[in-house]
C-alpha positions as CSV (number, residue, x, y, z in Angstrom):
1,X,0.0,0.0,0.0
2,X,1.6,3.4,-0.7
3,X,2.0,5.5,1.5
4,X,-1.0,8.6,2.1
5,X,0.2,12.2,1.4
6,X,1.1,14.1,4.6
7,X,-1.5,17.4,4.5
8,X,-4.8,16.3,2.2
9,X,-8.0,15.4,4.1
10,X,-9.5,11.9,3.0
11,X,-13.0,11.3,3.5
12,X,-13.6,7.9,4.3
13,X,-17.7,7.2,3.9
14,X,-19.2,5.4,6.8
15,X,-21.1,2.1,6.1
16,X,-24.7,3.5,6.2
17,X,-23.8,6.2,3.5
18,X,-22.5,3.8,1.6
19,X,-25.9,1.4,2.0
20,X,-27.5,4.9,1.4
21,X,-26.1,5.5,-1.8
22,X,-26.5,2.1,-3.3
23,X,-30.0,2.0,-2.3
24,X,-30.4,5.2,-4.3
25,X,-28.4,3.9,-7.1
26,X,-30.5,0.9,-7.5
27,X,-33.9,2.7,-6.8
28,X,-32.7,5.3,-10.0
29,X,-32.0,2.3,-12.0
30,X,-34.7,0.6,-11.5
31,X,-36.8,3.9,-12.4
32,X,-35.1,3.5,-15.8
33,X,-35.2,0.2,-16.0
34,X,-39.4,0.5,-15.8
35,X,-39.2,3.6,-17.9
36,X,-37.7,2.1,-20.7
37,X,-39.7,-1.2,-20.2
38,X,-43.0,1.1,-20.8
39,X,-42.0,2.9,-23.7
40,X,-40.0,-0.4,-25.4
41,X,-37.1,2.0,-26.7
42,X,-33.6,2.1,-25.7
43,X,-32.3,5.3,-26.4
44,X,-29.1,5.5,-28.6
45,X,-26.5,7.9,-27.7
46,X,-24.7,8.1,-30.6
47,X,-22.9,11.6,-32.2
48,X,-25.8,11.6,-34.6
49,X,-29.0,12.0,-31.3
50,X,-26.7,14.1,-29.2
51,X,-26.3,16.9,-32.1
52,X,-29.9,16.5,-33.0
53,X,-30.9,17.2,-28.9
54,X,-28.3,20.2,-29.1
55,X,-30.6,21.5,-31.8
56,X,-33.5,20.9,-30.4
57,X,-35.0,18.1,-32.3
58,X,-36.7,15.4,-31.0
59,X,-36.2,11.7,-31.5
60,X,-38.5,10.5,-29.6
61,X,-40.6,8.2,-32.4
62,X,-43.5,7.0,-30.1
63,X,-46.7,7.7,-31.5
64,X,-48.4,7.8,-28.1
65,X,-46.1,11.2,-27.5
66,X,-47.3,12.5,-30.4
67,X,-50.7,11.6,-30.4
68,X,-50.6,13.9,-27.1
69,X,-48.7,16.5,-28.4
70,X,-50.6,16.9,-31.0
71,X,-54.2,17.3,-28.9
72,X,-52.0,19.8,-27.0
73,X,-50.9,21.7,-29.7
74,X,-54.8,22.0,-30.5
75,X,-56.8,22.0,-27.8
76,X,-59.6,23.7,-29.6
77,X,-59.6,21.8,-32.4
78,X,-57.2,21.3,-35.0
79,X,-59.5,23.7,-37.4
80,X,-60.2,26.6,-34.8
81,X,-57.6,29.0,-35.5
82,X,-58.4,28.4,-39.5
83,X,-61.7,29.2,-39.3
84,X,-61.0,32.0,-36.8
85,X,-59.1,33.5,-40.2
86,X,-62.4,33.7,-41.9
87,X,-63.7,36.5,-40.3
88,X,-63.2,39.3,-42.9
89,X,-61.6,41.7,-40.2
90,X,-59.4,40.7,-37.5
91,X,-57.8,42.9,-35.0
92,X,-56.0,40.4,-32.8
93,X,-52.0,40.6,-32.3
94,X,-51.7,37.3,-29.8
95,X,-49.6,35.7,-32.1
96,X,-46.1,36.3,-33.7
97,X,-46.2,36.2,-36.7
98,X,-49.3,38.7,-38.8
99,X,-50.4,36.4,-41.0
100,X,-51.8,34.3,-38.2
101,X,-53.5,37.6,-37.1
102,X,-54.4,38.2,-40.6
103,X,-58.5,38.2,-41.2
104,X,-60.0,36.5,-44.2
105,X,-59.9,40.3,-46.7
106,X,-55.7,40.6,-45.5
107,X,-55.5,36.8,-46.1
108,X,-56.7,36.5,-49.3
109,X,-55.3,40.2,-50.5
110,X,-51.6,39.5,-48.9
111,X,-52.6,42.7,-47.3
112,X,-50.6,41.6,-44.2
113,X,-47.3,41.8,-46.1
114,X,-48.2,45.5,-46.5
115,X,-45.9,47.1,-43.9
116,X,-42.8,44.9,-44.1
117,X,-43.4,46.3,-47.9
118,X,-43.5,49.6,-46.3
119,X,-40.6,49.5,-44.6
120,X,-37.7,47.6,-47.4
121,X,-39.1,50.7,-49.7
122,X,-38.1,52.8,-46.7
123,X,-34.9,51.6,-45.9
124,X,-34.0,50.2,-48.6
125,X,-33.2,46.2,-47.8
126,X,-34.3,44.5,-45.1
127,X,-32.7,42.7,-42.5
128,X,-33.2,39.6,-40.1
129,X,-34.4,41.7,-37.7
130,X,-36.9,43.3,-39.6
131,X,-38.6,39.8,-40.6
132,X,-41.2,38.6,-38.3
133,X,-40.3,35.1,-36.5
134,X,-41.9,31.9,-38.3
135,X,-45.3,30.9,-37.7
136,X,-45.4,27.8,-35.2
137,X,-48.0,26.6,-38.0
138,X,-45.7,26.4,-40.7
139,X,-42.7,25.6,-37.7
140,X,-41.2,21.9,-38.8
141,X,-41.5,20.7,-35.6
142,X,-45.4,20.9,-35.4
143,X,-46.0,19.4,-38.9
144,X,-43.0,16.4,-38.7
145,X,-44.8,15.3,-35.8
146,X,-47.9,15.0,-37.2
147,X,-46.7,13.8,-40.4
148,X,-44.8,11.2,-38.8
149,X,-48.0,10.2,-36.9
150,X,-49.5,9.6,-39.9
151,X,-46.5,7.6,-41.2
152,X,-46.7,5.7,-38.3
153,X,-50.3,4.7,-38.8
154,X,-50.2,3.8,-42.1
155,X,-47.2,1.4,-41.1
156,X,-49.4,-0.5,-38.7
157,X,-52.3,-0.5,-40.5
158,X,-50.4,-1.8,-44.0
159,X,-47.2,-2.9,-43.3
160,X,-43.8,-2.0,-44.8
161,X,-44.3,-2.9,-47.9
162,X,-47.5,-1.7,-48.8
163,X,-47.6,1.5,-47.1
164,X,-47.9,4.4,-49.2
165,X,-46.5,7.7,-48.5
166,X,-48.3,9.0,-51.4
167,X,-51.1,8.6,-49.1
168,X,-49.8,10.0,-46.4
169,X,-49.1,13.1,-48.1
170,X,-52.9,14.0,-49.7
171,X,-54.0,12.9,-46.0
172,X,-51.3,15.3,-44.9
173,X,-52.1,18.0,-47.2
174,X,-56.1,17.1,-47.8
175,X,-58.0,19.8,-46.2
176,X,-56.1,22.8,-47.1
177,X,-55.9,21.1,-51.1
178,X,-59.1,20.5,-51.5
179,X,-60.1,24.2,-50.2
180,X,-57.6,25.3,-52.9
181,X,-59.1,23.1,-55.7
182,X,-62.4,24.7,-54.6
183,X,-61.3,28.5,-54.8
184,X,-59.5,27.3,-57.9
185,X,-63.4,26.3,-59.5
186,X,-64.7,29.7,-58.8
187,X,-61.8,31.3,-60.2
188,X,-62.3,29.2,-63.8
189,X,-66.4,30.0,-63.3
190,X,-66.0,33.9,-62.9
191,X,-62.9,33.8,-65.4
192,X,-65.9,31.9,-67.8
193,X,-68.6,33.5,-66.8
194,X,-67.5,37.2,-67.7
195,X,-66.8,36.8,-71.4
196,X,-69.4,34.3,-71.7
197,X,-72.3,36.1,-70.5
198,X,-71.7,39.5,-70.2
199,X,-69.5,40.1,-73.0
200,X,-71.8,38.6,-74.9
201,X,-74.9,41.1,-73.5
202,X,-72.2,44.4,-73.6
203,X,-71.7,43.6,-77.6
204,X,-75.4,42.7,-78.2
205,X,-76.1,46.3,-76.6
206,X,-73.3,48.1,-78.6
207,X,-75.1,46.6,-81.9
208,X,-78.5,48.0,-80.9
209,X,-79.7,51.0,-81.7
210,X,-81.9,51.4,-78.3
211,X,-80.1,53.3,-75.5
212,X,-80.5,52.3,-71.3
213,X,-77.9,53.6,-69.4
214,X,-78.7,52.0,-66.3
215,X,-78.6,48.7,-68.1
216,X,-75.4,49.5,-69.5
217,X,-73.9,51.0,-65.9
218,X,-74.8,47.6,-64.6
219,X,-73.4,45.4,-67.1
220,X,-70.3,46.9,-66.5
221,X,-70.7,46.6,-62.6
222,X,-70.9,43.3,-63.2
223,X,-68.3,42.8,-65.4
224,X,-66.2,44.2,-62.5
225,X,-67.6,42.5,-59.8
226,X,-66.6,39.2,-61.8
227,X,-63.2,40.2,-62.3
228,X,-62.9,41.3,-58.6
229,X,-63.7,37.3,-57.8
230,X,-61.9,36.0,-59.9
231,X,-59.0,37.5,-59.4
232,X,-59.1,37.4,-55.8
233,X,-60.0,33.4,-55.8
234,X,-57.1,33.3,-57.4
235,X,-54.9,35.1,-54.8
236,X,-56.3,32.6,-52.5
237,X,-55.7,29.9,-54.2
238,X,-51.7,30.9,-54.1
239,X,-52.3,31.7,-50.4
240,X,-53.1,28.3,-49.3
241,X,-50.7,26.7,-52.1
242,X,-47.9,28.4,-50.6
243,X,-48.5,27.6,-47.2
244,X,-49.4,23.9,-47.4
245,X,-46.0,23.7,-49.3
246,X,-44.0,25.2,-46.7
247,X,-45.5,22.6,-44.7
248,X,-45.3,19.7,-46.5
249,X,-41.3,20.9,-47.3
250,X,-41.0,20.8,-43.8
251,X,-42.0,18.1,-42.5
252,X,-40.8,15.9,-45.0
253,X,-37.6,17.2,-44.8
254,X,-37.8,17.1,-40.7
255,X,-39.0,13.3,-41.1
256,X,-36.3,12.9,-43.5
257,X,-33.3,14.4,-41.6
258,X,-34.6,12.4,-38.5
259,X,-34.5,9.0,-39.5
260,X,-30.7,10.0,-41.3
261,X,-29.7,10.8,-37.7
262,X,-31.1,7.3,-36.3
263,X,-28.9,5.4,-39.0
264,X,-25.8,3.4,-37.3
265,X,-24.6,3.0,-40.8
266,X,-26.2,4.1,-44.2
267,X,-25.6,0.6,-45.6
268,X,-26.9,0.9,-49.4
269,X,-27.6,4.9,-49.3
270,X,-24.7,7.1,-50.7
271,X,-23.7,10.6,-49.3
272,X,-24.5,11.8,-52.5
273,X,-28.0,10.3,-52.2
274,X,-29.2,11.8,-49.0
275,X,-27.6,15.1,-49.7
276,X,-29.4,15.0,-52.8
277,X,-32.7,13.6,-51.1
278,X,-32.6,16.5,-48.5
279,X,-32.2,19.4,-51.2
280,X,-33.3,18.7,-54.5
281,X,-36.3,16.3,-53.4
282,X,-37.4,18.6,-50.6
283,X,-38.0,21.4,-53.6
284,X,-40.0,18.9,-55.5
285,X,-42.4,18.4,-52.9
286,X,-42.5,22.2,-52.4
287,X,-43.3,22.5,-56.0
288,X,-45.9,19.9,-56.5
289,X,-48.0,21.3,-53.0
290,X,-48.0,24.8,-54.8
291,X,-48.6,24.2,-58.7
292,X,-50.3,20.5,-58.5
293,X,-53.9,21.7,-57.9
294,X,-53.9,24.0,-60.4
295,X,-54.2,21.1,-63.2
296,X,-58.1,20.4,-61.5
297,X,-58.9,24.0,-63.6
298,X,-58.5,22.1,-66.9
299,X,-61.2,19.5,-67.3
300,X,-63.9,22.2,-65.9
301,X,-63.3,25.1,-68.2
302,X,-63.2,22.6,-71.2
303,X,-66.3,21.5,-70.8
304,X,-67.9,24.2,-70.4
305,X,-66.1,26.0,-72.9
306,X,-67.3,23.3,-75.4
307,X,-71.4,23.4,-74.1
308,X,-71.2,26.8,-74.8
309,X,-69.0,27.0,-78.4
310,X,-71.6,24.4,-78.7
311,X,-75.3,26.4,-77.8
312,X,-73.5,29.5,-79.7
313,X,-71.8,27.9,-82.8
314,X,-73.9,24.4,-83.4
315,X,-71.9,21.4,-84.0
316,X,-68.8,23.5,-85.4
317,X,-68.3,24.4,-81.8
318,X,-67.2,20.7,-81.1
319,X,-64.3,21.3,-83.2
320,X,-62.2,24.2,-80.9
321,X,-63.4,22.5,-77.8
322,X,-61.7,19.1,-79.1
323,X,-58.3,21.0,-79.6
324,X,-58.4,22.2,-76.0
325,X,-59.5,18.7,-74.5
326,X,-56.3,16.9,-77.1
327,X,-53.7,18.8,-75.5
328,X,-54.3,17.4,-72.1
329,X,-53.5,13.8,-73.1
330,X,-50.3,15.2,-75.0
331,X,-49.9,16.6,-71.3
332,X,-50.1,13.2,-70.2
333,X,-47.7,11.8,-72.1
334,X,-45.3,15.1,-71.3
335,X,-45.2,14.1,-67.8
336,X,-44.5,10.6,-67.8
337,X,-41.3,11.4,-70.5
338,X,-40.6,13.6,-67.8
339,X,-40.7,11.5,-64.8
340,X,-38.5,8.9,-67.0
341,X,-35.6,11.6,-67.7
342,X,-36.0,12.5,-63.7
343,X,-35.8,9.1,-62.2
344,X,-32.3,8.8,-64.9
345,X,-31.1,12.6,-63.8
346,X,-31.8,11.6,-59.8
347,X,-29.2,8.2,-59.9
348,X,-26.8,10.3,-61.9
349,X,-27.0,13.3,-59.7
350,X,-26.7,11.3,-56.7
351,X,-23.6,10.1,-58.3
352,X,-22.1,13.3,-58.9
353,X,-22.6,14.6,-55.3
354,X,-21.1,11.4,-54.0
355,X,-18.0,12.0,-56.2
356,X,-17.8,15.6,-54.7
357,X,-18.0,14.8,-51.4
358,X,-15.1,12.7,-51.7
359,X,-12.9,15.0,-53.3
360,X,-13.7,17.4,-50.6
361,X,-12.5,14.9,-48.1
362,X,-9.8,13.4,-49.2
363,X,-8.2,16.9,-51.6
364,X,-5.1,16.2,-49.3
365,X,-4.8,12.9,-50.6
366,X,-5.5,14.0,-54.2
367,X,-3.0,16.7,-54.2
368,X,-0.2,14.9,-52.9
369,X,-0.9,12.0,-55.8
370,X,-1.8,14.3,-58.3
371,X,-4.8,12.6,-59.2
372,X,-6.6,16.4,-59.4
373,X,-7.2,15.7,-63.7
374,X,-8.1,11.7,-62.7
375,X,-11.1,13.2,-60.4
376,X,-11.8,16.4,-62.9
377,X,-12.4,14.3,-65.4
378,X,-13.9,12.1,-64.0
379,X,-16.6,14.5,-62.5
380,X,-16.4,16.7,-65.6
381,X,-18.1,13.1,-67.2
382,X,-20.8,12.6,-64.8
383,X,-21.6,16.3,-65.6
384,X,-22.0,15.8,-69.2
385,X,-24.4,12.7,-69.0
386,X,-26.5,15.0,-66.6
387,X,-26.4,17.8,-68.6
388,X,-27.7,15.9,-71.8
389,X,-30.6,14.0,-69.7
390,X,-31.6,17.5,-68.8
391,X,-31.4,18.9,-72.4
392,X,-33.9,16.4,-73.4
393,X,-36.4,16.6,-70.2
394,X,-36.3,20.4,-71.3
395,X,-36.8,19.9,-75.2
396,X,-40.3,17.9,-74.2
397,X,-41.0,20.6,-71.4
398,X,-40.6,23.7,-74.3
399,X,-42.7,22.1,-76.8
400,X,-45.4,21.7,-74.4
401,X,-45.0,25.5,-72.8
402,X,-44.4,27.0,-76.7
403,X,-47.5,25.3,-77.7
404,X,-49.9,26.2,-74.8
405,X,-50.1,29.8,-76.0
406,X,-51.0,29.4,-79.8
407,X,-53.7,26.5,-78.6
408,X,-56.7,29.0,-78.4
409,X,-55.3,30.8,-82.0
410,X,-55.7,27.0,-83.6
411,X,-59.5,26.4,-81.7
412,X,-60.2,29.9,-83.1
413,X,-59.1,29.6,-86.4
414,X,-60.2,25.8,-86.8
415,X,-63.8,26.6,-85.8
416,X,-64.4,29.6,-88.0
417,X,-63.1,28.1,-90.6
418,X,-65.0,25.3,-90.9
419,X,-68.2,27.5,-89.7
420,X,-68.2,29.4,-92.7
421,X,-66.8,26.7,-95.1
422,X,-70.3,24.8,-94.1
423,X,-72.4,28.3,-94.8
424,X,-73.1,29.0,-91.3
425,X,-73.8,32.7,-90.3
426,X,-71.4,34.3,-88.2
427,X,-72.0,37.4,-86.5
428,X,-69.6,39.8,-84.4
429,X,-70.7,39.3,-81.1
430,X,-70.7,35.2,-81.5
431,X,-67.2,35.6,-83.0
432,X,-65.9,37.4,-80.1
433,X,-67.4,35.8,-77.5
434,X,-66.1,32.4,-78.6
435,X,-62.6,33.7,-78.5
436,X,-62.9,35.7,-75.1
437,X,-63.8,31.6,-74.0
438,X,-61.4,30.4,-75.6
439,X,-59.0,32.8,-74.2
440,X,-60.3,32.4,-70.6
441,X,-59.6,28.5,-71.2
442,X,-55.6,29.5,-71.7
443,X,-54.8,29.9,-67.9
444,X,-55.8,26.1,-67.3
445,X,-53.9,25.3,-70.7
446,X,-50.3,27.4,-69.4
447,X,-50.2,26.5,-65.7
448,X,-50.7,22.5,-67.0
449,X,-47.3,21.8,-68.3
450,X,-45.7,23.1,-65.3
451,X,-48.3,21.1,-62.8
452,X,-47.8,18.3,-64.6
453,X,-44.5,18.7,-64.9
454,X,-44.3,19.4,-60.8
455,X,-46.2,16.6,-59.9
456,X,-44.6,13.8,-61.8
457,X,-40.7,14.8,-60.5
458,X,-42.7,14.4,-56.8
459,X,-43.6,11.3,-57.8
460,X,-39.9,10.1,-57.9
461,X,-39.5,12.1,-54.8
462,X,-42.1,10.7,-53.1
463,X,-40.8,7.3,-53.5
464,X,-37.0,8.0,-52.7
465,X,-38.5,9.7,-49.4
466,X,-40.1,6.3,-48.9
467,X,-36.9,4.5,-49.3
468,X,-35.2,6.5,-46.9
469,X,-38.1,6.1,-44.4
470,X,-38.4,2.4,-44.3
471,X,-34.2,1.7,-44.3
């Protein structure tokens, strides 16, 4: 035994603290023991979960915890504070962020943006300070959890293998798209109904020789009136698009970036790949949630466009409705061309990330070889193969946004032609109202290539976000 230094104080514990302290000791363990026996999860305390506590993000996967959170976070209801918003004027200020505060006039006008406007034409640029902190609504947090609660029921109730998350997502995103779709409809019905009905009646008047000026004044009321709908159905439209995307972006993303951070080892999965999954794949969701329901405008404005070319020109008027109603299955055929070359550009993509993330961790090792032309060129290859998928996903994606435009020109000039080649009279106010219809029908037939487009790259995403959920 060596010998104790002369002039430190050793504490020697007594026998009863000692009993003391292992009775605590074993009254804490068995606490934790019991704890983890009711939740039937071992926590891992790998590098990954401690950085993702340090920022705040839970790992906690139980759906019981969520399921509480959740009736928490709403205690009200989950719809309250959205139909709290449509009251047209609200003058609360209880939460951060205005739009929250906004009523259902500011909403649908972005009128709540009006004095952050205000102040970057004051000063110039803005600042972080000057932006308001996020909305807990749109917070990734709140919507990860309850997307992954909905992830987690669909895996009980299907299994791995059959679960969708497809389904997830529209159950996800259902409410909020189907109000969308909806303010979408009136949109296409007062876009319709103005050149339809009351161009029709202001060039009918114009033509006749009697004079009413109050009929006339309310003609054009209307006319206004319609456009004032219409235009702000639209602006709602966006409004919820935009939001249910930031949303959907970030819960996804959250989920995603979660179950990366669980991962002992990434087995199969690339760098590359998940870099590319959290980036690239994130912005295709974003994309589909805000351009996707715009493609429900098409069907309804052709059909009505083609009854009333119809009642106005007779059977002639099947003929401009048909070139509307062909250019959605060209649409059709667009997209999936366009989901093939996106499925090729993701793989090679992933493959070009992966080869830059190695260069950037092992440059020592390249410089002191010299292998900097080996990897140049070798990345330099990979870049060219992307390049040229992407040249031919955008060939198909021009030809269908070059020909969107001159589609009402061809309907016009089909139908007329063929109206008179037949003998059929054709007077000035049918002629013009069949092209204002026509005309209104473009919006459905420009936004398409682009939904289409949207929602068939989210359709890869969709299922490499599966992937990554079920490793």
């Amino acid at each position: 035994m060596k010998d104790l230094d002369i002039g430190k104080e050793y504490i020697i514990p007594s026998p009863g603290y000692r009993n003391v302290r292992e009775r605590t000791s074993t009254s804490r363990q068995d606490k934790e023991d019991s704890r983890y026996r009711r939740t039937g999860q071992l926590e891992c305390q790998d590098a990954f979960e401690a950085a993702a506590r340090a920022e705040g993000l839970s790992l906690d996967a139980c759906t019981r915890s969520q399921l509480k959170f959740l009736d928490e976070e709403h205690p009200k209801g989950k719809y309250h504070h959205s139909l709290s918003a449509l009251k047209p004027i609200r003058t609360t200020s209880k939460y951060q962020h205005p739009v929250d505060n906004a009523g259902f006039f500011s909403y649908m006008t972005f009128n709540w943006l009006t004095p952050l406007a205000r102040l970057a034409h004051k000063k110039g640029e803005l600042s972080m300070e000057n932006v308001w902190p996020l909305s807990k609504y749109e917070s990734s947090e709140v919507n990860a959890r309850r997307l992954e609660r909905l992830w987690q029921e669909e895996l009980n109730e299907a299994g791995p293998e059959a679960a969708s998350l497809r389904r997830v997502v529209w159950t996800f995103c259902r409410t909020r798209l189907i109000i969308s779709i909806v303010c979408l409809m009136i949109t296409q019905l007062a876009a319709f109904s103005g050149p339809a009905f009351i161009v029709k009646q202001l060039l009918e008047y114009s033509q006749g020789t009697d004079s009413n000026l109050t009929y006339s004044l309310l003609l054009v009321l209307s006319f206004l009136l319609i456009e004032i709908v219409r235009s702000w159905s639209l602006a709602m439209c966006w409004a919820l698009n935009y939001r249910t995307a930031v949303r959907l972006r970030g819960a996804i993303l959250t989920m995603a970036f979660k179950k990366i951070l669980k991962l002992k080892s990434i087995k199969e999965k690339s760098v590359g790949e998940l870099i590319n999954l959290c980036s690239n794949d994130g912005q295709r969701m974003f994309e589909a949630a805000a351009m996707g329901t715009l493609l429900a405008g098409g069907p309804i404005v052709a059909i009505l466009g083609m009854i009333y070319s119809v009642n106005i020109l007779g059977p002639t008027g099947f003929l401009g409705s048909a070139v509307f109603i062909l250019f959605y299955p060209a649409m059709m055929f667009a997209s999936r061309i366009t989901a093939y070359f996106r499925r090729k550009c993701v793989t090679i993509t992933d493959d070009r990330v992966q080869k830059m993330n190695e260069v950037l961790t092992y440059i020592k090792f390249i410089k002191m070889y010299a292998w900097v032309k080996a990897f140049s060129q070798n990345v330099q290859k990979i870049r060219e193969e992307e390049r040229r998928i992407l040249e031919k996903a955008g060939y198909f994606q021009s030809i269908t946004v070059g020909v969107a435009p001159i589609v009402m020109v061809i309907a016009s000039v089909v139908t007329f032609s063929v109206h008179l080649t037949l003998g059929f009279d054709l007077t000035a106010a049918q002629a013009f109202t069949v092209v204002t219809v026509f005309n209104s029908m473009t919006f459905a037939l420009k936004v398409t290539p682009f939904s289409v487009k949207s929602l068939s790259e989210a359709s890869v995403a969709v299922d490499r976000f599966k992937l990554s959920s079920t490793v």
